[in-house]
Biopython code that builds the backbone (N, CA, C, O; Angstrom):
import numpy as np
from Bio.PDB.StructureBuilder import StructureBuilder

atoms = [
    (1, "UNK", "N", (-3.842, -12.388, -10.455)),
    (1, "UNK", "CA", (-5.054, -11.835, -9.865)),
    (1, "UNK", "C", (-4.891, -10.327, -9.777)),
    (1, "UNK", "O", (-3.790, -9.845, -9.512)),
    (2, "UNK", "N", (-5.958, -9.573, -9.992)),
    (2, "UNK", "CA", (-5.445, -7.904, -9.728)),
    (2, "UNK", "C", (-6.804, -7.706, -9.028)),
    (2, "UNK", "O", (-7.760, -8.448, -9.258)),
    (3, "UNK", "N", (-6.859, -6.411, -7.947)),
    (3, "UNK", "CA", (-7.585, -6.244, -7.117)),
    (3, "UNK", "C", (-8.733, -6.163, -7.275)),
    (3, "UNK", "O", (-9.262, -5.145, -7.721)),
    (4, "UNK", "N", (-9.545, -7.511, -6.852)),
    (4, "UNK", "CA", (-11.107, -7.339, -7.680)),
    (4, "UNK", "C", (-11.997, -6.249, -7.018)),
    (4, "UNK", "O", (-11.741, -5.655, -5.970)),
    (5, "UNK", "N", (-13.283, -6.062, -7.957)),
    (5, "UNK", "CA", (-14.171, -5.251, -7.661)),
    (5, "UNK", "C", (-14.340, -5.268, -6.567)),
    (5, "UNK", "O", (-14.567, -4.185, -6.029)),
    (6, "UNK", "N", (-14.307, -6.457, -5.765)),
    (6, "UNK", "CA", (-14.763, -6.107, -4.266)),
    (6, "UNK", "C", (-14.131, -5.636, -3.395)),
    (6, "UNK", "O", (-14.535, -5.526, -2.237)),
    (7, "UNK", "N", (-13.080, -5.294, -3.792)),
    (7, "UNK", "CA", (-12.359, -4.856, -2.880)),
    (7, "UNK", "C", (-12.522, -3.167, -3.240)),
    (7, "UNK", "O", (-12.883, -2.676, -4.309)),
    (8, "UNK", "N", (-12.069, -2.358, -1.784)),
    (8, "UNK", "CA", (-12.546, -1.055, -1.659)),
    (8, "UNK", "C", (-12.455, -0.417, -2.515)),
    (8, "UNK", "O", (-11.338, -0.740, -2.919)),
    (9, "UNK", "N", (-12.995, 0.702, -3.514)),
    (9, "UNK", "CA", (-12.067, 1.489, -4.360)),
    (9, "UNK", "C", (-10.891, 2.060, -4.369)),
    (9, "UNK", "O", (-9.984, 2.099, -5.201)),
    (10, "UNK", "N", (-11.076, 2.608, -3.056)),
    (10, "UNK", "CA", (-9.818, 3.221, -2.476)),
    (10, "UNK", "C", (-8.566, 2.157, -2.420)),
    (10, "UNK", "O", (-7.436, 2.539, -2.724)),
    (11, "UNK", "N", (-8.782, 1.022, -2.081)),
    (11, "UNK", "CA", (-7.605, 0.225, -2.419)),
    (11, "UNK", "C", (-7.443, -0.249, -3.496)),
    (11, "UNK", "O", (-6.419, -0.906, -3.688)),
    (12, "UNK", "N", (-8.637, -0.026, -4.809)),
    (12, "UNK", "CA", (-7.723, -0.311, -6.039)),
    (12, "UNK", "C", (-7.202, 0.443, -6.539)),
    (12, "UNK", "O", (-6.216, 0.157, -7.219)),
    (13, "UNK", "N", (-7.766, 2.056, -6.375)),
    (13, "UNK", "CA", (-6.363, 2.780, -6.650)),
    (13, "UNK", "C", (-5.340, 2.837, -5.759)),
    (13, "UNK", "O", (-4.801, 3.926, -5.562)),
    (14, "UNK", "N", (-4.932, 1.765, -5.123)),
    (14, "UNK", "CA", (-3.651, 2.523, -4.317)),
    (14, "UNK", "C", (-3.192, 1.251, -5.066)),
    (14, "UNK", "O", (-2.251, 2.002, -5.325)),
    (15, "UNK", "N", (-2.930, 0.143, -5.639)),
    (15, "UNK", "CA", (-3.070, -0.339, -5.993)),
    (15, "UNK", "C", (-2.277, 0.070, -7.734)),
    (15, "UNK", "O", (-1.094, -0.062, -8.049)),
    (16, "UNK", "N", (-3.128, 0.444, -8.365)),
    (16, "UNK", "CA", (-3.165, 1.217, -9.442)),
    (16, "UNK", "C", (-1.891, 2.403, -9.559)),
    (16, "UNK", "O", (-1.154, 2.693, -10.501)),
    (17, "UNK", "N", (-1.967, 2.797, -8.529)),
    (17, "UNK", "CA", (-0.712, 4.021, -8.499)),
    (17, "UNK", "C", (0.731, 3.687, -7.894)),
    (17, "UNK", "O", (1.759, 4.340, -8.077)),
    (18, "UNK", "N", (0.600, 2.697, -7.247)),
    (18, "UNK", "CA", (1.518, 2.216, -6.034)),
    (18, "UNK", "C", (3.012, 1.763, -7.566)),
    (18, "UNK", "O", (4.234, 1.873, -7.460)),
    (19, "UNK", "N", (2.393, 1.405, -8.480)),
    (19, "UNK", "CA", (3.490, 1.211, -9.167)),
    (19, "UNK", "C", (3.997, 1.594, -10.336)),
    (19, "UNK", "O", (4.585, 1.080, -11.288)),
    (20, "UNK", "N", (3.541, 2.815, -9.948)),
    (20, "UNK", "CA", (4.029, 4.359, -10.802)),
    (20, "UNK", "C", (4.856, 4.725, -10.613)),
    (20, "UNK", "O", (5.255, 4.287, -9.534)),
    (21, "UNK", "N", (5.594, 5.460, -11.100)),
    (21, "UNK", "CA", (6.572, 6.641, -10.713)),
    (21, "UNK", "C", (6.053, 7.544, -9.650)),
    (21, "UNK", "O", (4.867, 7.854, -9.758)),
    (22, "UNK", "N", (6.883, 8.137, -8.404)),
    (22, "UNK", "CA", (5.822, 9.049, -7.568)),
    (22, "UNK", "C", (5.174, 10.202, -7.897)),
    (22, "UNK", "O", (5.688, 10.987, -8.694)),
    (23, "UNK", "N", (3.893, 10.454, -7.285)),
    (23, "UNK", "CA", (3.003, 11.124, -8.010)),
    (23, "UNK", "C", (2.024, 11.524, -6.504)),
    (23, "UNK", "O", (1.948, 11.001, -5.392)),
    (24, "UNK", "N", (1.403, 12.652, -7.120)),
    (24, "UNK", "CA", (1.137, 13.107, -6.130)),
    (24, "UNK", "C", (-0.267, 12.570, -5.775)),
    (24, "UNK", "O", (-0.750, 12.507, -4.645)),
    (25, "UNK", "N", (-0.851, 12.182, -6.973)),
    (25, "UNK", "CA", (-1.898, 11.436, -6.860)),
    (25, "UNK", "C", (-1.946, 10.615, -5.805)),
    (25, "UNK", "O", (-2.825, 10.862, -4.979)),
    (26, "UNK", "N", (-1.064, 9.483, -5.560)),
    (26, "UNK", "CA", (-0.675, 8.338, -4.891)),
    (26, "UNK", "C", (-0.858, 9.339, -3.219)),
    (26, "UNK", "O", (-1.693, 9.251, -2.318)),
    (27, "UNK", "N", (0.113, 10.062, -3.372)),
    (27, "UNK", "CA", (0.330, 10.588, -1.653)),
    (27, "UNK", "C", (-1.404, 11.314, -1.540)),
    (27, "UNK", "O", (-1.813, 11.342, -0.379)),
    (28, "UNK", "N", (-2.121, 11.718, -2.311)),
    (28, "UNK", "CA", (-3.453, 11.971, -2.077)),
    (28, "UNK", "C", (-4.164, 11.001, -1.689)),
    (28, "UNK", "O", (-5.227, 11.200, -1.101)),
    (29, "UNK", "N", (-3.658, 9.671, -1.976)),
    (29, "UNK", "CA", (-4.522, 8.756, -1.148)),
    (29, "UNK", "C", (-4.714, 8.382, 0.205)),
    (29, "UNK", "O", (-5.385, 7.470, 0.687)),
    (30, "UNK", "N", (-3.739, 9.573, 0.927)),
    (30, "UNK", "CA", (-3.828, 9.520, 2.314)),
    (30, "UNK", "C", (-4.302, 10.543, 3.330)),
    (30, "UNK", "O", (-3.967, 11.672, 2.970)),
    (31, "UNK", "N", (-4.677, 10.536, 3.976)),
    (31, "UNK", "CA", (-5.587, 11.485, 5.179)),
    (31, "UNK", "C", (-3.718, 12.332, 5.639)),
    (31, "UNK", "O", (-2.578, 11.868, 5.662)),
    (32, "UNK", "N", (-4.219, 13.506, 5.882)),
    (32, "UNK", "CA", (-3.151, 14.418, 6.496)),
    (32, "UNK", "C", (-2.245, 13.578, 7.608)),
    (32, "UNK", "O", (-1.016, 13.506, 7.646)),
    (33, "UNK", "N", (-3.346, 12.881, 8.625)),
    (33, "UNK", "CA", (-2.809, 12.504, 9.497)),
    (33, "UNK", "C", (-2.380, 10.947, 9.390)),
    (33, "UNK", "O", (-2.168, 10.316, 10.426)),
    (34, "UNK", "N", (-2.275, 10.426, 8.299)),
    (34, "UNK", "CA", (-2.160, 8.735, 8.020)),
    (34, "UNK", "C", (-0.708, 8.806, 8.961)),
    (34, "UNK", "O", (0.086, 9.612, 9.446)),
    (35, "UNK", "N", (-1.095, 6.780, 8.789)),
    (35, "UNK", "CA", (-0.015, 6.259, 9.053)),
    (35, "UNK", "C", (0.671, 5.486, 8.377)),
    (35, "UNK", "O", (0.006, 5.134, 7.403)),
    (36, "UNK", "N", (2.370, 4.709, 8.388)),
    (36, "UNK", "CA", (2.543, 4.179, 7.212)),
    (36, "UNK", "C", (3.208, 3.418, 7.490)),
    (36, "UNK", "O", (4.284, 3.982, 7.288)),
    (37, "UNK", "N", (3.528, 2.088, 7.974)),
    (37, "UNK", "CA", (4.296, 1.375, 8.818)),
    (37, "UNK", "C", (4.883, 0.068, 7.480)),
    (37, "UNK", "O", (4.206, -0.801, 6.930)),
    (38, "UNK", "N", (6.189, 0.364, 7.324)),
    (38, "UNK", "CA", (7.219, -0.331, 6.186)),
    (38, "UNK", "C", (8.501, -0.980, 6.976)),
    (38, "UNK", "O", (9.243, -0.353, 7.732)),
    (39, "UNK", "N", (8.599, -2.304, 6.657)),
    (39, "UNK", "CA", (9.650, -2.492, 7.347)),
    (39, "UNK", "C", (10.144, -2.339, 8.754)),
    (39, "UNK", "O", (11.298, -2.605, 9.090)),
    (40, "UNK", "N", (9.135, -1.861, 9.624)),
    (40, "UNK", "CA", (9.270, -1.934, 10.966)),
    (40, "UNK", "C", (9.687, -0.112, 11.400)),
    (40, "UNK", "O", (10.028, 0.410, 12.461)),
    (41, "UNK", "N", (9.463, 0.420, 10.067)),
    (41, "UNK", "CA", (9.413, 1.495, 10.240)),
    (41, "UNK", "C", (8.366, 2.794, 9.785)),
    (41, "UNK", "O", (7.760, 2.960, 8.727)),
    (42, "UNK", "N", (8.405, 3.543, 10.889)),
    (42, "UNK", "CA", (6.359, 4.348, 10.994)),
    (42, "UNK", "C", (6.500, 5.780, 10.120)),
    (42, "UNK", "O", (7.476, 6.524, 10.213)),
    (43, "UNK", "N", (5.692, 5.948, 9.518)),
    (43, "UNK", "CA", (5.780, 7.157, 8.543)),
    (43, "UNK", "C", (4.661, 8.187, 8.966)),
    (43, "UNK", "O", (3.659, 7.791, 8.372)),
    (44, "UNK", "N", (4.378, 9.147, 9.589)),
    (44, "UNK", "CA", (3.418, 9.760, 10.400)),
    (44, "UNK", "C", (3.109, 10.801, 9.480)),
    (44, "UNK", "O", (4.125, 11.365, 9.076)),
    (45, "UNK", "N", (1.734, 11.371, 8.881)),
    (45, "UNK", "CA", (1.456, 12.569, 8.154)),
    (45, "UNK", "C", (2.302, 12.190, 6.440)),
    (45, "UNK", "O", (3.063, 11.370, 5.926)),
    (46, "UNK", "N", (1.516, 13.444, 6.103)),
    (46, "UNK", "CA", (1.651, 13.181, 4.444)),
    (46, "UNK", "C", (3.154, 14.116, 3.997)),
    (46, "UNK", "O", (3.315, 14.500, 2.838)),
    (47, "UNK", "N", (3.978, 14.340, 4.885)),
    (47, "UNK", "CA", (5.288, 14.434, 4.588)),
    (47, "UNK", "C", (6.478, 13.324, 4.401)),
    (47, "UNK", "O", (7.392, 13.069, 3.616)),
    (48, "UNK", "N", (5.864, 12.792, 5.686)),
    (48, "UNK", "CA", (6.739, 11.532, 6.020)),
    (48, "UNK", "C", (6.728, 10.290, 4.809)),
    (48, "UNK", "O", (7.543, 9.599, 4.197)),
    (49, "UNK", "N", (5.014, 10.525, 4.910)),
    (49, "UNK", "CA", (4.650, 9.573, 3.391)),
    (49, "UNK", "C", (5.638, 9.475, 2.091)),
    (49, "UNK", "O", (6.197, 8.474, 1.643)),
    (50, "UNK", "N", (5.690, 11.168, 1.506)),
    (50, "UNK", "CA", (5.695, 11.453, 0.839)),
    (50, "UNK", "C", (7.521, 11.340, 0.397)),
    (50, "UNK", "O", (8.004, 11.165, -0.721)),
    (51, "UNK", "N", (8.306, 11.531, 1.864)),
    (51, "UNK", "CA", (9.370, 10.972, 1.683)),
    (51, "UNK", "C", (9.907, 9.347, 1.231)),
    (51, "UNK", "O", (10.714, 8.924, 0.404)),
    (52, "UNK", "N", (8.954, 8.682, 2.293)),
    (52, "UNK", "CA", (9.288, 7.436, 2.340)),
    (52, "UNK", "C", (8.633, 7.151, 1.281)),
    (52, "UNK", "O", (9.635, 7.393, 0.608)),
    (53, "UNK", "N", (7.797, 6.829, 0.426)),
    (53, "UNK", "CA", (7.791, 6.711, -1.015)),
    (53, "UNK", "C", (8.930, 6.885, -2.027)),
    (53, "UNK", "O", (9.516, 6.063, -2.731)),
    (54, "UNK", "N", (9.071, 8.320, -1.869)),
    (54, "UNK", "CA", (10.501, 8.482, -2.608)),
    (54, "UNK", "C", (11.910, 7.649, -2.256)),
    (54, "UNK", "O", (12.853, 7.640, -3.047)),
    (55, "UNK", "N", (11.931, 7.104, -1.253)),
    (55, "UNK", "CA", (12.917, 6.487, -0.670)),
    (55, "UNK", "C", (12.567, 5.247, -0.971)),
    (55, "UNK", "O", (13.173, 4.647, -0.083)),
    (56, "UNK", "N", (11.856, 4.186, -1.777)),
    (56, "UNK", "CA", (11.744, 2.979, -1.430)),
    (56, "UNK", "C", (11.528, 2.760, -3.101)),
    (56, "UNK", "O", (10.830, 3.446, -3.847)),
    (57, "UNK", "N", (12.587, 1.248, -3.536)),
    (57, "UNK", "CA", (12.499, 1.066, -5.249)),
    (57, "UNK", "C", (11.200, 1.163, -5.526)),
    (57, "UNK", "O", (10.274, 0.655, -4.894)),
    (58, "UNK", "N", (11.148, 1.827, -6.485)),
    (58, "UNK", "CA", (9.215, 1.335, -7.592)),
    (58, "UNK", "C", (9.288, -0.342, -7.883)),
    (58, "UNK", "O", (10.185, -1.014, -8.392)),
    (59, "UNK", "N", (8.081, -0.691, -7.391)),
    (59, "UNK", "CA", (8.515, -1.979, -7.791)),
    (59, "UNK", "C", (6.455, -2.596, -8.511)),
    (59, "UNK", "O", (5.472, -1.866, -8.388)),
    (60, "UNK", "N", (6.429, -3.787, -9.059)),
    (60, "UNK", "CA", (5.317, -4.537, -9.601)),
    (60, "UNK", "C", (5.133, -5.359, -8.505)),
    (60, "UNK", "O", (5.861, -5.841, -7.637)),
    (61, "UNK", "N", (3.464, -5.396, -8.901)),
    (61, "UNK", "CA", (2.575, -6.231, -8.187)),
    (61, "UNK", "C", (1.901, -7.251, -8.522)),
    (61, "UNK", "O", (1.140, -7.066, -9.472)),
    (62, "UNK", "N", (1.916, -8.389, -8.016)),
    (62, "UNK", "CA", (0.726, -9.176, -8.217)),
    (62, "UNK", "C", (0.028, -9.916, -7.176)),
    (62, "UNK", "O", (0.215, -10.809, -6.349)),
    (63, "UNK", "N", (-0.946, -9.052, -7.647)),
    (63, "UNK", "CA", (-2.116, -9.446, -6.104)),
    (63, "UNK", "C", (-2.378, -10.934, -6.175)),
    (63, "UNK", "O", (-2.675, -11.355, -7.294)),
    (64, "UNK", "N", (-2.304, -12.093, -4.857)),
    (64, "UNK", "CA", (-2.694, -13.017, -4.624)),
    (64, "UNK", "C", (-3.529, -13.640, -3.692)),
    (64, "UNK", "O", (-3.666, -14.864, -3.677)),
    (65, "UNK", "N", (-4.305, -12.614, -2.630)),
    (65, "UNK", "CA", (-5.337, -12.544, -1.994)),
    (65, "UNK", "C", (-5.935, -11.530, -1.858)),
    (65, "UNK", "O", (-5.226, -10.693, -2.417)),
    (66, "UNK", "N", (-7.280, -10.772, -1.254)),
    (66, "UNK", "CA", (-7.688, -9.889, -0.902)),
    (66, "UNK", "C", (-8.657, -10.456, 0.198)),
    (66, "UNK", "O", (-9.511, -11.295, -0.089)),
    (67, "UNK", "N", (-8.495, -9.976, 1.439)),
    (67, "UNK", "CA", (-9.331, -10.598, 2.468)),
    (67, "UNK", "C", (-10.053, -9.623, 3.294)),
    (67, "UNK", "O", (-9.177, -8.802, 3.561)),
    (68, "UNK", "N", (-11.191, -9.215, 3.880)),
    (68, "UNK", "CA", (-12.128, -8.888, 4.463)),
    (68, "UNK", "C", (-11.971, -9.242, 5.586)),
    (68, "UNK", "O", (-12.262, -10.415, 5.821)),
    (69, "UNK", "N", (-11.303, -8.136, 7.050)),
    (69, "UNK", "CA", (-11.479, -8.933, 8.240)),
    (69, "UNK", "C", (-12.018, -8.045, 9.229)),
    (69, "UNK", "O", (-11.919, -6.864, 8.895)),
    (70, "UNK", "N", (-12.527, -8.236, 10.278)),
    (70, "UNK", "CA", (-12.868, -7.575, 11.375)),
    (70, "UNK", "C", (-11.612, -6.326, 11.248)),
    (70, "UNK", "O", (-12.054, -5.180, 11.334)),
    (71, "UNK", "N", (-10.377, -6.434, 11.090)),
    (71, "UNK", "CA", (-9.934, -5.388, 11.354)),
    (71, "UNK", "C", (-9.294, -4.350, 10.127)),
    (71, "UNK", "O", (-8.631, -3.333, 10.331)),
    (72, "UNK", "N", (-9.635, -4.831, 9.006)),
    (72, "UNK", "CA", (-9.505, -4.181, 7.489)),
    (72, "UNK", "C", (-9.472, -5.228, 6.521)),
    (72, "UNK", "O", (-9.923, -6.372, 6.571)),
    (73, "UNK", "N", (-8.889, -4.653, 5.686)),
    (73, "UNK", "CA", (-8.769, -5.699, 4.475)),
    (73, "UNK", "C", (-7.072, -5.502, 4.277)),
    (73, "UNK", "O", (-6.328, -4.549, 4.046)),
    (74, "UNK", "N", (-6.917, -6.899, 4.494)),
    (74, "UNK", "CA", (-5.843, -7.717, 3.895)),
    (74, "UNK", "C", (-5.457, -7.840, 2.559)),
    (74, "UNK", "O", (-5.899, -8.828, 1.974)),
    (75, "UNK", "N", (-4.689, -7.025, 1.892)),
    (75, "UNK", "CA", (-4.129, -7.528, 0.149)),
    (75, "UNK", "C", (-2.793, -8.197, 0.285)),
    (75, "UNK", "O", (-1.857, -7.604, 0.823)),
    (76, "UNK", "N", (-2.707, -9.101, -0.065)),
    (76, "UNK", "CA", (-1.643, -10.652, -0.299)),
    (76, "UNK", "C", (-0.718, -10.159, -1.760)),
    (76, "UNK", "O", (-1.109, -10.554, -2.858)),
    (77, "UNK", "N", (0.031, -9.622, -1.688)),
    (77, "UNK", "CA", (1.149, -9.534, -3.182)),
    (77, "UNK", "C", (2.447, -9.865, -3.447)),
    (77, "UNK", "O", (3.243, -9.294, -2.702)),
    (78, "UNK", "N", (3.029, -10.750, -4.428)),
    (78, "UNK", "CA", (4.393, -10.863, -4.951)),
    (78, "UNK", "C", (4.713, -9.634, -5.241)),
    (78, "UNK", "O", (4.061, -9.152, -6.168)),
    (79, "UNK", "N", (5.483, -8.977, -4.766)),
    (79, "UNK", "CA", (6.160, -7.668, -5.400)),
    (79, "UNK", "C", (7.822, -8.351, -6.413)),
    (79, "UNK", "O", (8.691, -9.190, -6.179)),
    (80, "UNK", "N", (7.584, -7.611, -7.284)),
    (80, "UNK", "CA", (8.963, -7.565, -7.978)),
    (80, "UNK", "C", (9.883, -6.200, -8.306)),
    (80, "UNK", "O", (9.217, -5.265, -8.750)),
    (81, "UNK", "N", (11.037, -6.003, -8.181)),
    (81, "UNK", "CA", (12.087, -4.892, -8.413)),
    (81, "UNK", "C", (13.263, -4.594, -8.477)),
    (81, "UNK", "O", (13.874, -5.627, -8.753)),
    (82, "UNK", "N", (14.104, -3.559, -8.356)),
    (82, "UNK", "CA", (15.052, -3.720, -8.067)),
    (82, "UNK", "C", (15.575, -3.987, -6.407)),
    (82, "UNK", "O", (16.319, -3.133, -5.925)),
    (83, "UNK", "N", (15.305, -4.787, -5.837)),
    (83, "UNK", "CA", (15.743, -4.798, -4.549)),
    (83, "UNK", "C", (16.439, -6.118, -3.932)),
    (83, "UNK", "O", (16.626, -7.076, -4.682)),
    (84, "UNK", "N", (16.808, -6.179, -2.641)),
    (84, "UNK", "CA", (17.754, -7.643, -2.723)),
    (84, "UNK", "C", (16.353, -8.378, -2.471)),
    (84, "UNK", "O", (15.431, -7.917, -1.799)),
    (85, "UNK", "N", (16.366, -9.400, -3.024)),
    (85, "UNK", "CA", (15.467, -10.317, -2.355)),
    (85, "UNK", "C", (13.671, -10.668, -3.353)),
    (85, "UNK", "O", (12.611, -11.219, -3.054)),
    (86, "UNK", "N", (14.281, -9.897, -4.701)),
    (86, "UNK", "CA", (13.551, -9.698, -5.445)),
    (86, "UNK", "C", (13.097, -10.806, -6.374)),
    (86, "UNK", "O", (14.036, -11.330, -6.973)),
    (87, "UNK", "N", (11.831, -11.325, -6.664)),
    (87, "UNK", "CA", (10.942, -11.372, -6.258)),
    (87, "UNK", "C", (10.475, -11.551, -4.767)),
    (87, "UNK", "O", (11.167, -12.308, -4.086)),
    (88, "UNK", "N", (9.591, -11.062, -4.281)),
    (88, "UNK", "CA", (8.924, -11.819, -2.716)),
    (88, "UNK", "C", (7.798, -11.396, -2.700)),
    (88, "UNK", "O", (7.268, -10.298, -2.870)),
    (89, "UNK", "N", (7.374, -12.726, -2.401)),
    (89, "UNK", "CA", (6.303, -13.192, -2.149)),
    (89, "UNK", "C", (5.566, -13.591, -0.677)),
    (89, "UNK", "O", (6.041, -14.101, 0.337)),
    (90, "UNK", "N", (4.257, -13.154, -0.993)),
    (90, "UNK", "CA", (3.455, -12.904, 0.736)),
    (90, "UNK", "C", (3.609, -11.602, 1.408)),
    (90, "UNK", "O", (3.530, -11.341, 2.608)),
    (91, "UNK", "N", (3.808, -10.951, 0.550)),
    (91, "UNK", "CA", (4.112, -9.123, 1.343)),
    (91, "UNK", "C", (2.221, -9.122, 1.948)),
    (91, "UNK", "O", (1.428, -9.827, 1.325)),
    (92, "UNK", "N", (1.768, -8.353, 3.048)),
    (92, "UNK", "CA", (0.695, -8.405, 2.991)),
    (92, "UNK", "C", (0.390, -6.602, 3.115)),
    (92, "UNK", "O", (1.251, -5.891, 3.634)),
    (93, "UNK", "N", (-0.692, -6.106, 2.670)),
    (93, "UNK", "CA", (-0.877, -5.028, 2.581)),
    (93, "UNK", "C", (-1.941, -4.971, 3.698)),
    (93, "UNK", "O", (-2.679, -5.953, 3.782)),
    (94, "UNK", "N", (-2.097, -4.088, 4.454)),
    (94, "UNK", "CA", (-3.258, -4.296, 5.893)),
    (94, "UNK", "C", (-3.623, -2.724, 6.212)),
    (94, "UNK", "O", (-3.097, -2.004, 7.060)),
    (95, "UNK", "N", (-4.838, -2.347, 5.143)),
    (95, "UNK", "CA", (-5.020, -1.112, 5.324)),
    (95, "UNK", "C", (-6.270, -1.615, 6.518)),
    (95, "UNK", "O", (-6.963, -2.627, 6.418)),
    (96, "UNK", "N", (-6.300, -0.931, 7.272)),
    (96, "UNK", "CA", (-7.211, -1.022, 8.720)),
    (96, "UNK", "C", (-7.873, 0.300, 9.342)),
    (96, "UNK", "O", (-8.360, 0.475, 10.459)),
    (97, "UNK", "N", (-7.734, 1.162, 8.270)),
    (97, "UNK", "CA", (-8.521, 2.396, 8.440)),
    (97, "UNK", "C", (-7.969, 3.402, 7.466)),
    (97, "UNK", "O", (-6.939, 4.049, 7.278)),
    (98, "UNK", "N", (-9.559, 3.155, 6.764)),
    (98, "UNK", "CA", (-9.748, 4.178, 5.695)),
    (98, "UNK", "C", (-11.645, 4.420, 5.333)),
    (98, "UNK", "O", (-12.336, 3.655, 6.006)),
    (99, "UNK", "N", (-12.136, 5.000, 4.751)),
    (99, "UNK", "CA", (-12.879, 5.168, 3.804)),
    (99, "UNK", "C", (-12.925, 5.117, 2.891)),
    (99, "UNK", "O", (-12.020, 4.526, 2.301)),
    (100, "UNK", "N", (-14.128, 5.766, 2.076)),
    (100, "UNK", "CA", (-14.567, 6.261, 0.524)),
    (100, "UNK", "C", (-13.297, 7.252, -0.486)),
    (100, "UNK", "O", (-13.068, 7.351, -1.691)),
    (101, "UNK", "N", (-12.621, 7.934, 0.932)),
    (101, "UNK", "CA", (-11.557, 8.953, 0.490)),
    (101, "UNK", "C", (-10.395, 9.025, 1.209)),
    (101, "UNK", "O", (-9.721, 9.741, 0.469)),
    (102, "UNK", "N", (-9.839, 8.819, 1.968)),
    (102, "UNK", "CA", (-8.538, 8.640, 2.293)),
    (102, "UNK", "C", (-7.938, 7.142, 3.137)),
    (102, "UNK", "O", (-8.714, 6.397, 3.735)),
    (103, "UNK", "N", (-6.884, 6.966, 3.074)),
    (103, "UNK", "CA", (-6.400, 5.685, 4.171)),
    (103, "UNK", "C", (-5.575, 6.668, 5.290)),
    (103, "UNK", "O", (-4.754, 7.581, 5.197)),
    (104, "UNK", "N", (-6.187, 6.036, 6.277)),
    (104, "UNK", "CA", (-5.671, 6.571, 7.636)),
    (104, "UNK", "C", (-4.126, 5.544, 8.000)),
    (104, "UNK", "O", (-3.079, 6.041, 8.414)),
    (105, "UNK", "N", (-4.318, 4.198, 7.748)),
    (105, "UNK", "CA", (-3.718, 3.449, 8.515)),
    (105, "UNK", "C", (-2.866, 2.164, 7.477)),
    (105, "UNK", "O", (-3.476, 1.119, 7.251)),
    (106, "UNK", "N", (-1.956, 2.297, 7.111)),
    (106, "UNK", "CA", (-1.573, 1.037, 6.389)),
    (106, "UNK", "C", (-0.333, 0.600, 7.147)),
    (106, "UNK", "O", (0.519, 1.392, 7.549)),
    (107, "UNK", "N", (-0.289, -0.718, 7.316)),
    (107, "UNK", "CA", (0.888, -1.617, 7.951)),
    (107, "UNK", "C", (1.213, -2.242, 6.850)),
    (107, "UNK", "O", (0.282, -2.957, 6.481)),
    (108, "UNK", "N", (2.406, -2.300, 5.950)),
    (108, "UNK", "CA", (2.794, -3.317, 4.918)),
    (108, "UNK", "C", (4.109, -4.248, 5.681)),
    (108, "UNK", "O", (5.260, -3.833, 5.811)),
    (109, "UNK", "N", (3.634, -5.485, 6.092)),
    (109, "UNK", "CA", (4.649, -6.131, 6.142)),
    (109, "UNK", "C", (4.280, -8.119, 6.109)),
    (109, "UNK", "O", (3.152, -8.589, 6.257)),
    (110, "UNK", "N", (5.556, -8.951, 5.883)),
    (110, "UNK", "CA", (5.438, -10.041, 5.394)),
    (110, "UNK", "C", (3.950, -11.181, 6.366)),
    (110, "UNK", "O", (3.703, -12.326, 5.986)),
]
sb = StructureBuilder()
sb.init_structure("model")
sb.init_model(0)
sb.init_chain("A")
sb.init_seg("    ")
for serial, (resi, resn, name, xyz) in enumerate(atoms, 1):
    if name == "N":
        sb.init_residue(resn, " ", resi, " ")
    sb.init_atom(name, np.array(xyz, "f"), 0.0, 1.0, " ", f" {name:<3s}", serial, name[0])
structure = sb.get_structure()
């Protein structure tokens, strides 16, 4: 499954870039003041971002839900990479504030 039309634009390019090489494009997809919560750990502003990106394997996606909820939209993905534990499956992506042009708020966790 890859992120259908209905889902935001803004999340199909993050989507789209997320499993690139880093790029600055990608860290443009976030508001100055975003947030970025990985692993139980919070990434504040587009520095922090921009580190913790660089710090975390590039890895593939395959989207297996996209959900619509009162409090954002939910993307469901198998990620694959170099990492322990590689493939896993059910990562959930929970952007919960964004627009047309930036994400304020993403929580990625299982």
């Amino acid at each position: 499954m890859t992120v259908t039309q209905a889902a935001p634009a803004i999340i199909r390019r993050y989507f789209e870039l997320a499993g690139r090489p880093d790029s600055e494009d990608y860290v443009a997809l976030f508001a100055e003041d975003a947030v970025v919560e990985d692993e139980s750990n919070e990434y504040r502003g587009i520095e922090a971002i921009r580190a913790w990106r660089r710090a975390v394997p590039l890895v593939s996606y395959e989207i297996t839900d996209v959900e619509d909820t009162p409090a954002g939209t939910v993307v469901t993905a198998t990620i694959t990479g170099d990492f322990p534990g590689s493939p896993f499956a059910g990562l959930r992506y929970r952007f919960s504030d964004y627009d047309d042009t930036a994400i304020r708020q993403l929580r990625i966790a299982p």
